[in-house]
C-alpha positions as CSV (number, residue, x, y, z in Angstrom):
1,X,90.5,69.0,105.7
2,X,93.9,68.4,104.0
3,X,92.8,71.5,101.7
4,X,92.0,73.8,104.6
5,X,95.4,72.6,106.2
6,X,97.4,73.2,103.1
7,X,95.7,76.7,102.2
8,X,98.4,78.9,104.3
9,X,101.4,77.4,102.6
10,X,99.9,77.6,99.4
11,X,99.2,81.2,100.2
12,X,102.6,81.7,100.9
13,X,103.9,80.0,97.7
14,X,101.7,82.4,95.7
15,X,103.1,85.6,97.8
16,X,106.6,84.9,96.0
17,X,106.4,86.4,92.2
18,X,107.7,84.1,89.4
19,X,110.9,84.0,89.2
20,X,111.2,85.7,85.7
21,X,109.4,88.8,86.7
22,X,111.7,90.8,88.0
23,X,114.5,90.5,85.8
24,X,112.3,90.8,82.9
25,X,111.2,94.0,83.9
26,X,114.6,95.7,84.2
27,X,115.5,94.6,81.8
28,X,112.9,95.7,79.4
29,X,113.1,98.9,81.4
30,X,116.0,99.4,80.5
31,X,115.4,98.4,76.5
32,X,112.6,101.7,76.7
33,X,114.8,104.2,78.5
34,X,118.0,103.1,76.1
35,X,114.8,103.9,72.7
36,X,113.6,106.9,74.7
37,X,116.5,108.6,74.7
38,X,117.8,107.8,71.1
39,X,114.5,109.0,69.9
40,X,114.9,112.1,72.0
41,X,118.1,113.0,70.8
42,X,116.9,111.9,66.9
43,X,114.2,114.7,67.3
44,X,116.3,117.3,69.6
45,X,118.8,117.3,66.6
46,X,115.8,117.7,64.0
47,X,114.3,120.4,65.6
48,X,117.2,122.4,67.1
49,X,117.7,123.8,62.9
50,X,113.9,124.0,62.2
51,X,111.8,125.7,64.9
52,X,112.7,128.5,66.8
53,X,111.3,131.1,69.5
54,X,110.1,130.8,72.8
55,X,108.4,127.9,72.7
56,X,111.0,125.9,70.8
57,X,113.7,126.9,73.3
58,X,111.3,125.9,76.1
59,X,110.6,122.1,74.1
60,X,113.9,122.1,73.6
61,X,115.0,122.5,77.0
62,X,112.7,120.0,78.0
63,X,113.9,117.5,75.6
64,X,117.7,117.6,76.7
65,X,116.6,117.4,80.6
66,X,115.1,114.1,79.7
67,X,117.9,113.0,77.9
68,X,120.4,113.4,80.6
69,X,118.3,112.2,82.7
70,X,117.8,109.0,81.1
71,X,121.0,108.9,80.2
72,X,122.4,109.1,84.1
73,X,119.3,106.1,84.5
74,X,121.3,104.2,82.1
75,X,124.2,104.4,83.6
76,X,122.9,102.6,86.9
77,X,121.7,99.9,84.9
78,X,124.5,97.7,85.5
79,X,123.7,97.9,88.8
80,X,120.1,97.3,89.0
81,X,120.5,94.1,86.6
82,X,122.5,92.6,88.9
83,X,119.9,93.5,92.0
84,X,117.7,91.8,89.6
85,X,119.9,89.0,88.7
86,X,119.9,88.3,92.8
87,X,116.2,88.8,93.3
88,X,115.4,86.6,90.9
89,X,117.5,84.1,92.2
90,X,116.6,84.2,95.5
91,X,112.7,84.0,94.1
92,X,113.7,81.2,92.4
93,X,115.2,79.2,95.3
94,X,112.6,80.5,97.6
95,X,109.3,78.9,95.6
96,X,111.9,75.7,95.2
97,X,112.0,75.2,99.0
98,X,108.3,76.0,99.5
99,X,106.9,74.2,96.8
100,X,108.8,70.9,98.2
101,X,107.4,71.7,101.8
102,X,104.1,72.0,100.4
103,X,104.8,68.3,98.2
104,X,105.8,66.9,101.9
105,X,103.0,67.8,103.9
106,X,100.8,66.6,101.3
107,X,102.3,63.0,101.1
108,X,102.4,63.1,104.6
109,X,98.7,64.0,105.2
110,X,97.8,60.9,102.6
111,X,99.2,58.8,104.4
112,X,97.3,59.8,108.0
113,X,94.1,60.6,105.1
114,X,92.5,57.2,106.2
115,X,92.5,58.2,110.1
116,X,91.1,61.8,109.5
117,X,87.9,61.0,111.0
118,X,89.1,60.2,114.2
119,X,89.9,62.4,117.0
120,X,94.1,61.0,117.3
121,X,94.3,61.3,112.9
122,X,93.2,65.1,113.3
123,X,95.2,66.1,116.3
124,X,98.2,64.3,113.8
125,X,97.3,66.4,111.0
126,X,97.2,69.5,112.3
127,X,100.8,69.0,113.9
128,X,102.0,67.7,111.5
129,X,100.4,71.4,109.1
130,X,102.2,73.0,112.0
131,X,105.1,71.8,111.3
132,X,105.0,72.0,107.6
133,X,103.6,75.9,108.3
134,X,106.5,76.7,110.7
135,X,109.7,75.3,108.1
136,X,107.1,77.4,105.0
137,X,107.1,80.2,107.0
138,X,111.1,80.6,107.5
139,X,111.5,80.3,103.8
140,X,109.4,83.0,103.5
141,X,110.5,85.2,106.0
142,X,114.6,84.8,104.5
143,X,113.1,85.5,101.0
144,X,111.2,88.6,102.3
145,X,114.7,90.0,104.1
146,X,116.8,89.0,101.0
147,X,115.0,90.8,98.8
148,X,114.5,93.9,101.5
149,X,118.4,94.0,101.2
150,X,118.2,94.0,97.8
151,X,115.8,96.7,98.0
152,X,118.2,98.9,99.9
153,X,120.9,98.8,97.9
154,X,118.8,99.6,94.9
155,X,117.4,102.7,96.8
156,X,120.3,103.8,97.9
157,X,121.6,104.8,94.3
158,X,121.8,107.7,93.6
159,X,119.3,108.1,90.1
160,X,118.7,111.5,88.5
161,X,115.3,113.5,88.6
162,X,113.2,113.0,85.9
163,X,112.0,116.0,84.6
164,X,108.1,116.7,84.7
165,X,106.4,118.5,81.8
166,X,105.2,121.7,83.2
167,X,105.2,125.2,81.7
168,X,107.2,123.9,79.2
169,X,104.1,122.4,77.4
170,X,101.9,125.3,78.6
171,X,104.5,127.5,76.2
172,X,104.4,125.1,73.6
173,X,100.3,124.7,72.8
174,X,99.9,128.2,73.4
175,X,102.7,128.5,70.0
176,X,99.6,126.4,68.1
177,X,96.7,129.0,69.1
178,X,95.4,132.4,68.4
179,X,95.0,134.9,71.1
180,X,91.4,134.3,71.2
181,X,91.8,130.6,71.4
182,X,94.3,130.9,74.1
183,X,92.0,133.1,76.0
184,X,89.5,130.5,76.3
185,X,92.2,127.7,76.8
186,X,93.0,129.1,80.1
187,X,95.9,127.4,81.6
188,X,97.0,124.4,80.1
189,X,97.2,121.4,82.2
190,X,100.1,119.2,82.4
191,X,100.5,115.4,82.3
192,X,98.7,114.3,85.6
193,X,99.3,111.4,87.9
194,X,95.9,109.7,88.6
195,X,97.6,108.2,91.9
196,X,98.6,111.8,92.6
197,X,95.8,114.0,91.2
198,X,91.7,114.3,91.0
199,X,91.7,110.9,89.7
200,X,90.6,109.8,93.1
201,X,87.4,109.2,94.6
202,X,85.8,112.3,96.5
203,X,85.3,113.3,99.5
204,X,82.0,113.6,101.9
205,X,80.1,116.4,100.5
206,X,79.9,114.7,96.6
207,X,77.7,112.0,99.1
208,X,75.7,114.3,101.9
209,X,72.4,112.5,101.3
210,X,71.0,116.1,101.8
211,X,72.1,116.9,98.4
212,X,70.9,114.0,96.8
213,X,74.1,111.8,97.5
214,X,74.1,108.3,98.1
215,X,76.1,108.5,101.5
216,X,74.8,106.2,104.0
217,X,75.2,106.7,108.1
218,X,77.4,104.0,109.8
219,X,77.3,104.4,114.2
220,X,80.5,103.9,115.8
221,X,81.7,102.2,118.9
222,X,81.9,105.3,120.7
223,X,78.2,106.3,119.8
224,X,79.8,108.5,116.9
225,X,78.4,108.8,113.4
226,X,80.6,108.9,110.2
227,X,79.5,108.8,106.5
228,X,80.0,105.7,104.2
229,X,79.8,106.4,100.6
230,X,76.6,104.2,99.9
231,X,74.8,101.3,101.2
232,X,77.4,98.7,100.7
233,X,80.2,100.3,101.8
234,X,78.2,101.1,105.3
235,X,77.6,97.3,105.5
236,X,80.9,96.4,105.2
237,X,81.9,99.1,107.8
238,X,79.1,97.1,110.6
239,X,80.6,93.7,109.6
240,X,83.8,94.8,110.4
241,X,83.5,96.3,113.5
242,X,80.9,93.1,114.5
243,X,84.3,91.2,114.4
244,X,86.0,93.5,117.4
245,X,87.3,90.9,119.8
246,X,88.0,88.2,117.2
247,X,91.5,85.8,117.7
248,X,94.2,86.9,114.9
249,X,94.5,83.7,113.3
250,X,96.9,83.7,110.1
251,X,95.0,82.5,107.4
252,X,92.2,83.2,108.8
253,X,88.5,83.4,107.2
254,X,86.1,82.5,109.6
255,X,84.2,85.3,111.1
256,X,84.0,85.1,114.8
257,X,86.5,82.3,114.9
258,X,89.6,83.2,113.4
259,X,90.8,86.3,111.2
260,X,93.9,87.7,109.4
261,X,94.1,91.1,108.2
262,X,92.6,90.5,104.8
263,X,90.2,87.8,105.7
264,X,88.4,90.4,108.0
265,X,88.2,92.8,104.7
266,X,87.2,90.1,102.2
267,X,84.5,88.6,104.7
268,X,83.5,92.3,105.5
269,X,83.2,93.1,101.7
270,X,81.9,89.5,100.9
271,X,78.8,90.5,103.5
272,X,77.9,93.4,101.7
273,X,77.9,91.7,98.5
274,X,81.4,92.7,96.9
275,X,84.1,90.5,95.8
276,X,87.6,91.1,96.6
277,X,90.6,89.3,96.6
278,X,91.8,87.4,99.4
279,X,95.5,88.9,99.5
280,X,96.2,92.1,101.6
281,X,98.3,93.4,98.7
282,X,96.1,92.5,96.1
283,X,93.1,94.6,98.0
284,X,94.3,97.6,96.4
285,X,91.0,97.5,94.2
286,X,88.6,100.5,93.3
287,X,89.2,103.8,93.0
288,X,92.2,105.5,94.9
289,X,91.2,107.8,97.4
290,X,93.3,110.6,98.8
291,X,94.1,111.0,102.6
292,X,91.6,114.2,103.3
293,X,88.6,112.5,101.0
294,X,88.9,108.7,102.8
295,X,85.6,107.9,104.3
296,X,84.0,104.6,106.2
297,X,84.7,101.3,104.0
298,X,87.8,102.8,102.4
299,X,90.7,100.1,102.5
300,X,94.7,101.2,103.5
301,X,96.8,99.1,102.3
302,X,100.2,97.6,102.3
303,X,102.6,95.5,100.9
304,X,101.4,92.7,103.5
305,X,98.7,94.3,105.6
306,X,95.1,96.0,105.1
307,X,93.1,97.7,107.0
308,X,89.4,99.3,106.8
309,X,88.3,103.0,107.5
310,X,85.4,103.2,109.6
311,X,85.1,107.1,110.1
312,X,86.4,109.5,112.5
313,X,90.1,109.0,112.1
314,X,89.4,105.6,112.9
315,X,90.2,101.8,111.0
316,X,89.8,98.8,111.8
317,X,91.6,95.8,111.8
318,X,92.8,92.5,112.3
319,X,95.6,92.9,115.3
320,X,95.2,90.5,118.2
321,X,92.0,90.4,118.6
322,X,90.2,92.5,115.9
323,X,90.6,96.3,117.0
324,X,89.3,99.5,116.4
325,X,93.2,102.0,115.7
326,X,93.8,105.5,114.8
327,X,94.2,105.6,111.0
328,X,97.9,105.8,110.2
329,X,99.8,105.3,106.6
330,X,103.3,103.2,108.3
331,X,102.8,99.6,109.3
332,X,106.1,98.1,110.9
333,X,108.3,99.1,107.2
334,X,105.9,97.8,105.1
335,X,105.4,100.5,101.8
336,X,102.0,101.8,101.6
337,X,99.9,101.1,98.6
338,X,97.3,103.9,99.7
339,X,93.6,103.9,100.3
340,X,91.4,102.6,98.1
341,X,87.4,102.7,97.8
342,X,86.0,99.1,96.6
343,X,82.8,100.4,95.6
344,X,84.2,103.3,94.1
């Protein structure tokens, strides 16, 4: 029972990143952008005397765009060390404080241990994880706004554009190939963003059973019918909307008791035989899907919320009780992750 009690604090104390993180990766951030740009300008300078025409001026250009631009980034640096400096320190002091809450309730709970079995030592210990759950969840919350702050005055620099390679590169393979080569080369493709690009999963019609797809039919609570990807996806989606009506509980895993936002995903997925992890912002799992391809079983989520796509514009969700919501991207100034497909 002491476990069960301590489980939201300990979640808590594992929402906080180590304190080393964040520093460490400006910092190293900074180490690539400061190589990048030396090794840009080693190989502008090489060039600039060796290879000329129309695609070396177009490379060329390239190059020094990047080189201011990383050069303006490391200007800033300054800056976003000390952000990080802050963060880290406010991280730091953060898992401090909830790590000794978490140390107190636990010696206090031992010492009620040998009374747990009667109806006045449980009624003790759950006040007594209230209490413990209430001072955790402060500490959390003035971690959370500290490094929102922090957040704000890193966004509100001013960095530079970072140039992407575009027809640039088209100009420079075509240098490389014969007309007839370049003929069936077609246009050249740039660098592409798999968050931003056809690296997602697809859409309804690569699953219409009626052309061999695996798509599987999921009914609605208004009598509607959507399309789930496959078989587990669509059991997911009925588990899910089974849990309409269900208390928001935080921490909550029970089905039909007591539900959070992610416990009513991973008990959904769970049901149709697909492990996730219990965190909303570590649900980000599968295969990212864009907006106009999500489909039931789909997952949107946040930095601290998550919530499932049953079809028809419509999610559902752990609110208070479990609800049925248009599907949105915003949730209360939380950044979106995105939609995800589990099974994907």
């Amino acid at each position: 029972m002491i476990d069960v009690l301590a489980a939201p604090i300990e979640d808590l104390l594992r929402c906080v990143a180590t304190e080393d993180s964040v520093d460490s990766a400006v910092r190293t951030g900074d180490r690539h952008v400061a190589g990048a740009v030396r090794a840009a300008t080693d190989a502008s300078s090489a060039l600039s005397g060796v290879w000329t025409g129309t695609a070396a001026d177009a490379a060329l250009s390239s190059v020094r765009s990047s080189i201011e631009a990383g050069t303006a980034l490391i200007a800033h640096a300054g800056e976003l060390e000390a952000a990080a400096a802050e963060a880290t320190e406010s991280i730091a002091r953060g898992r401090a404080e909830l790590s000794a809450v978490l140390s107190s309730f636990l010696s206090a709970a031992g010492v009620l241990l040998p009374a747990a079995l009667t109806p006045a030592g449980q009624t003790a210990l759950v006040a007594l994880a209230a209490e413990h759950l209430e001072r955790a969840t402060v500490v959390y919350a003035r971690v959370r706004a500290e490094l929102d702050a922090l957040a704000a005055r890193v966004a509100a620099l001013v960095l530079p554009e970072i140039p992407r390679p575009t027809s640039a590169i088209d100009a420079i393979v075509r240098s490389f190939v014969s007309p007839t080569q370049a003929a069936t080369v077609g246009d050249f493709q740039p660098f592409v963003d798999p968050q931003t690009s056809g690296a997602t999963a697809p859409g309804h019609r690569a699953y219409d059973p009626a052309d061999g797809g695996t798509g599987t039919s999921v009914t609605l609570p208004d009598g509607s019918t959507s399309l789930a990807p496959n078989s587990r996806a669509a059991s997911a989606v009925r588990f899910a909307l089974d849990q309409q009506g269900t208390p928001y509980v935080w921490g909550g895993t029970t089905p039909g008791q007591g539900l959070d936002c992610s416990g009513l995903t991973q008990s959904a997925y769970q049901h149709a035989g697909v492990d996730i992890p219990r965190l909303a912002s570590d649900q980000s799992v599968g295969t990212p899907v864009d907006v106009e391809n999500v489909m039931p079983g789909d997952l949107a989520v946040w930095d601290g919320h998550v919530a499932m796509v049953v079809g028809n514009g419509q999610m559902v969700e752990a609110g208070d009780p479990v609800s049925v919501s248009p599907i949105r991207t915003s949730n209360s100034g939380m950044g979106f992750h995105g939609f995800y497909r589990p099974t994907a």
